[in-house]
C-alpha positions as CSV (number, residue, x, y, z in Angstrom):
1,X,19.9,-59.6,24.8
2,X,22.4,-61.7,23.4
3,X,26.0,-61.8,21.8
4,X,26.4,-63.8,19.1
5,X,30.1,-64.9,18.6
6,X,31.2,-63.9,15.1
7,X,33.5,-67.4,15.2
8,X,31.9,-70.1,16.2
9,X,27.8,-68.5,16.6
10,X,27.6,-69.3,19.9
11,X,24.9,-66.6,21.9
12,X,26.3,-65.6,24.9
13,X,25.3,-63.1,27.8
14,X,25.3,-59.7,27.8
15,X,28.8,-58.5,29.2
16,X,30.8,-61.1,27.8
17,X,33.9,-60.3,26.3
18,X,35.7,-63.3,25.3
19,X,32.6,-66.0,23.8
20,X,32.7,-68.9,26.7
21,X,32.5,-71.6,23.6
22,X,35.8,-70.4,21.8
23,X,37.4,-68.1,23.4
24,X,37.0,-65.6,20.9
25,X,37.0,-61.8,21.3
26,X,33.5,-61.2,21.0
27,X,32.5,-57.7,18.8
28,X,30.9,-55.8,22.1
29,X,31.0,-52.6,19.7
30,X,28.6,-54.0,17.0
31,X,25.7,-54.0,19.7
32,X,26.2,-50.8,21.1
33,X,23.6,-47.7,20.8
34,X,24.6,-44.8,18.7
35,X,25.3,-42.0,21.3
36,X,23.7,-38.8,20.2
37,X,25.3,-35.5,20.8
38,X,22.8,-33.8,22.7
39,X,24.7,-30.2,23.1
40,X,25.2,-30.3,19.1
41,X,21.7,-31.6,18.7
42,X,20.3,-28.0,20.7
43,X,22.7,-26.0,18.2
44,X,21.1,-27.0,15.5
45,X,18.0,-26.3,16.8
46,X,18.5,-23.1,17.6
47,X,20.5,-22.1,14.5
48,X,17.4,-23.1,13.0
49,X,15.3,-20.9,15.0
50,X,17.3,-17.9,15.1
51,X,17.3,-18.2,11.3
52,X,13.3,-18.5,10.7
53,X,13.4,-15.4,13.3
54,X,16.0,-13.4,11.3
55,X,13.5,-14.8,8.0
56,X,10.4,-13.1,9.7
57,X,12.2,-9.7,10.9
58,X,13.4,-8.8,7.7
59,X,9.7,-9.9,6.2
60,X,8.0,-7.2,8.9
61,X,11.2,-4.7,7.9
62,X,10.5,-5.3,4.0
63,X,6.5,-5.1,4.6
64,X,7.2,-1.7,7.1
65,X,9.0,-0.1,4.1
66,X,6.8,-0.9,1.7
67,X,3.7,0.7,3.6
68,X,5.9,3.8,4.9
69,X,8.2,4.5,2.1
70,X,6.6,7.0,0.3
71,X,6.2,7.4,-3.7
72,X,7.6,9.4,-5.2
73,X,5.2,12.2,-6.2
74,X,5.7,13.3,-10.3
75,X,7.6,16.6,-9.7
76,X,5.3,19.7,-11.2
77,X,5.0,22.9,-11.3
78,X,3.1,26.0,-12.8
79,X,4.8,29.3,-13.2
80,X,2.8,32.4,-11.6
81,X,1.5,33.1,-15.3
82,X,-0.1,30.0,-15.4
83,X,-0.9,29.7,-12.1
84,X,-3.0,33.3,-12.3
85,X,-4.5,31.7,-15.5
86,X,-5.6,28.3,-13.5
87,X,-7.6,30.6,-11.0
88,X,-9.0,33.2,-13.5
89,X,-10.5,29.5,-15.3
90,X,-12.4,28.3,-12.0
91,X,-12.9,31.6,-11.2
92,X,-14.7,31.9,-14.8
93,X,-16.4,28.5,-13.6
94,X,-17.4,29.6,-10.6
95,X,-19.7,32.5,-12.5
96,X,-20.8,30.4,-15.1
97,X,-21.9,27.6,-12.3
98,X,-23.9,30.9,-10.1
99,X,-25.4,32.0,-13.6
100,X,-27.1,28.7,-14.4
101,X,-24.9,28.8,-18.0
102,X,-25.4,25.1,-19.2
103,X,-23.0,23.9,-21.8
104,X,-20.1,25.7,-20.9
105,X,-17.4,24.1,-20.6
106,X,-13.4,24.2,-19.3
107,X,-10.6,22.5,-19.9
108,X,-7.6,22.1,-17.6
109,X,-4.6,19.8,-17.2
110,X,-4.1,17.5,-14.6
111,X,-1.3,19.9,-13.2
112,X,-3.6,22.6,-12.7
113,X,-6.3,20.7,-10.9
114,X,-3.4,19.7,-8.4
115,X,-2.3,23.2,-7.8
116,X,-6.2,24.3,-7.4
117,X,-6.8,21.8,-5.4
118,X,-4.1,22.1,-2.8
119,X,-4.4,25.8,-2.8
120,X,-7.6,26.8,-3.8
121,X,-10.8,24.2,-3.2
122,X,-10.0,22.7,-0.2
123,X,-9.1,26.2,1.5
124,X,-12.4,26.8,3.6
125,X,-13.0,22.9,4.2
126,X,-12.9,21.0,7.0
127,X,-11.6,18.0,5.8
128,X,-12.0,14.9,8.2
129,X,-8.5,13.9,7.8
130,X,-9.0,10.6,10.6
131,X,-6.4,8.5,12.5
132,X,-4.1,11.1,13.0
133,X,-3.2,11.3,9.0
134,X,-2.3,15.0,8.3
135,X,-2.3,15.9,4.8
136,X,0.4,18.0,3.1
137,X,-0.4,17.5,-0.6
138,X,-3.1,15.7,-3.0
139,X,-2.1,15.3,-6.5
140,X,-3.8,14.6,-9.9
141,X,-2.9,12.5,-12.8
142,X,-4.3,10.5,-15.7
143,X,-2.3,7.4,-17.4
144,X,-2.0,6.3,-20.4
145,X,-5.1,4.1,-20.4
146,X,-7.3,6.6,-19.2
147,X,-7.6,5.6,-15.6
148,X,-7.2,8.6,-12.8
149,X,-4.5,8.6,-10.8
150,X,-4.8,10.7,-7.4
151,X,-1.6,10.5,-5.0
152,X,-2.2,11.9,-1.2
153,X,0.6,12.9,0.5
154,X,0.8,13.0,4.5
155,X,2.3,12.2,8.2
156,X,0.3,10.1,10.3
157,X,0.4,10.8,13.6
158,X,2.1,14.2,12.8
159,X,5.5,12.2,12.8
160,X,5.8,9.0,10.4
161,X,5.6,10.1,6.3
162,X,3.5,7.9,3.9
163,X,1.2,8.2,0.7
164,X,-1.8,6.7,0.1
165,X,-2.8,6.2,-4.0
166,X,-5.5,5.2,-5.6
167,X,-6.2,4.4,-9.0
168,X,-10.0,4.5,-11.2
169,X,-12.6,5.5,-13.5
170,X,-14.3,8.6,-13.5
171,X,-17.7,8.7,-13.4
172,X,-19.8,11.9,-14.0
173,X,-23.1,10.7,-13.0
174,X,-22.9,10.7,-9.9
175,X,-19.3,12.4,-9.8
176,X,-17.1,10.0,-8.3
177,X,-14.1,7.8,-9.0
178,X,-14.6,4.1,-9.7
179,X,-11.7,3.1,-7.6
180,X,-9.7,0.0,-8.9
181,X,-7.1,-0.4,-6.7
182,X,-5.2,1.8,-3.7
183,X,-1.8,1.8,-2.5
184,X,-0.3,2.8,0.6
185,X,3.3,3.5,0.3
186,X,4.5,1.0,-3.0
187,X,2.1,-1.6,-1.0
188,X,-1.4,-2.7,-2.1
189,X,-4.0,-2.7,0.1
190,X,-6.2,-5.2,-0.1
191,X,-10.2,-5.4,-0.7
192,X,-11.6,-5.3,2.9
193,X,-9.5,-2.0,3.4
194,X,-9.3,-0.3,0.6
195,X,-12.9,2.0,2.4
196,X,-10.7,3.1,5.0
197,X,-8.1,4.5,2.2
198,X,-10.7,6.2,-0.3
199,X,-12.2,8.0,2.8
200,X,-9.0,9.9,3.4
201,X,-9.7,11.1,-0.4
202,X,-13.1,12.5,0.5
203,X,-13.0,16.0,1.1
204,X,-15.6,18.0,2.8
205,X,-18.3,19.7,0.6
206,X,-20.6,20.8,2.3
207,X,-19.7,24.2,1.8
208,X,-17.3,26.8,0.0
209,X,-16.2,26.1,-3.1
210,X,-16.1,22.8,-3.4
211,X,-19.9,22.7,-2.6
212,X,-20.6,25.0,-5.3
213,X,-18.6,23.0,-7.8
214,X,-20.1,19.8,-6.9
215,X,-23.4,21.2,-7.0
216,X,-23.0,23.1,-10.2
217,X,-21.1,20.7,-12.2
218,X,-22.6,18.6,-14.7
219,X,-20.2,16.2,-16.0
220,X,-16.0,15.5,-15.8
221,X,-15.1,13.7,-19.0
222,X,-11.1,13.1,-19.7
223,X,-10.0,14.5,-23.1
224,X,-6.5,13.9,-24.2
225,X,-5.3,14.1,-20.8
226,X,-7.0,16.4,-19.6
227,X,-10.7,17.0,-17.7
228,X,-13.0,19.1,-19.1
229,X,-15.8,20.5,-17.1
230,X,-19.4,20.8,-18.7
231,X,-21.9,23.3,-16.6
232,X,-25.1,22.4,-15.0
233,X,-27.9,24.9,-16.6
234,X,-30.4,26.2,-14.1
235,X,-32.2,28.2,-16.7
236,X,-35.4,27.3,-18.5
């Protein structure tokens, strides 16, 4: 590599400081190779990587919360008037289902299938609760649009507090829920999983109560809010 002389042009040799045709100061800076600062070079780097680390953390933090925080479950509650009344009503149900009287039919609030459900159906069943989910409390609602809204309330492992929701369309024939879409905690949960969430809905009937309700029920149809209950006839 060469210097050329800024003066005169003249190439000379690299090393040269003075040029050896005019004895001018040659510009030895001009040729030199930026120096990079290697130890700043590796501080940017890992600020960099400390902040995409910090970035994905808080994702998994955000993502945690979403699936663990539990919702908050619509606050309800029925007196010990109406709750005696809520019982007497299945209890009413219950004959009518034995007797084989078709076409009767009961009508009760969202409220008071939660309370029968927690304390009454699901008393004598041995519900397969799976992966260490425990639950404390299922509860029923219907929106605005018609659609059934059932909240399930829980610890899995016995320790760590979460809800699983699910969201649908009743259907009496078979009677079932058409689910839409299911939640656990204020997260979705996608297609492929959403099995593993409805089965923790599924409680067990094959016997008690809820065997004789599902077996004796004709049809579930939503009425201003509210399901009413039409009886299976067994007479001829």
């Amino acid at each position: 590599m060469m210097i050329k002389c800024k003066e005169c042009g003249h190439d000379n040799e690299l090393g040269a400081i003075f040029c050896r045709e005019c004895g001018g100061k040659l510009d030895v800076e001009a040729i030199q190779p930026d120096v990079i600062d290697k130890k700043a070079s590796k501080n940017v780097v890992g600020i960099l990587r400390n902040l995409i680390s910090a970035v994905l953390l808080i994702g998994l933090i955000v993502v945690l919360g979403l699936m663990f925080y539990p919702q908050k479950m619509t606050s309800f509650e029925l007196n010990p008037a109406q709750q005696s009344a809520a019982k007497d009503k299945l209890n009413y149900l219950l004959s009518k289902i034995d007797g084989g009287y078709g076409d009767s039919k009961y009508v009760f609030t969202p409220d008071e299938v939660t309370f029968l459900y927690n304390n009454e159906l699901t008393k004598d069943s041995d519900e397969e609760q799976g992966a260490g989910f425990v639950i404390e409390d299922m509860q029923f609602d219907i929106d605005d649009d018609g659609f059934v809204l059932v909240t399930l309330k829980g610890k899995l492992f016995g320790k760590v507090s979460t809800t699983f929701a699910l969201k649908g369309v009743l259907n009496s024939d078979p009677l079932s829920i058409e689910v839409k879409n299911t939640k656990m905690g204020h997260l979705p949960v996608p297609g492929f999983g959403q099995n593993k969430v409805v089965e923790k809905f599924t409680p067990g009937t094959d016997k008690g109560i809820m065997k004789q309700l599902i077996d004796g029920i004709d049809s579930v149809t939503l009425t201003d809010g509210k399901f009413t209950v039409k009886v299976k006839s067994k007479k001829k």
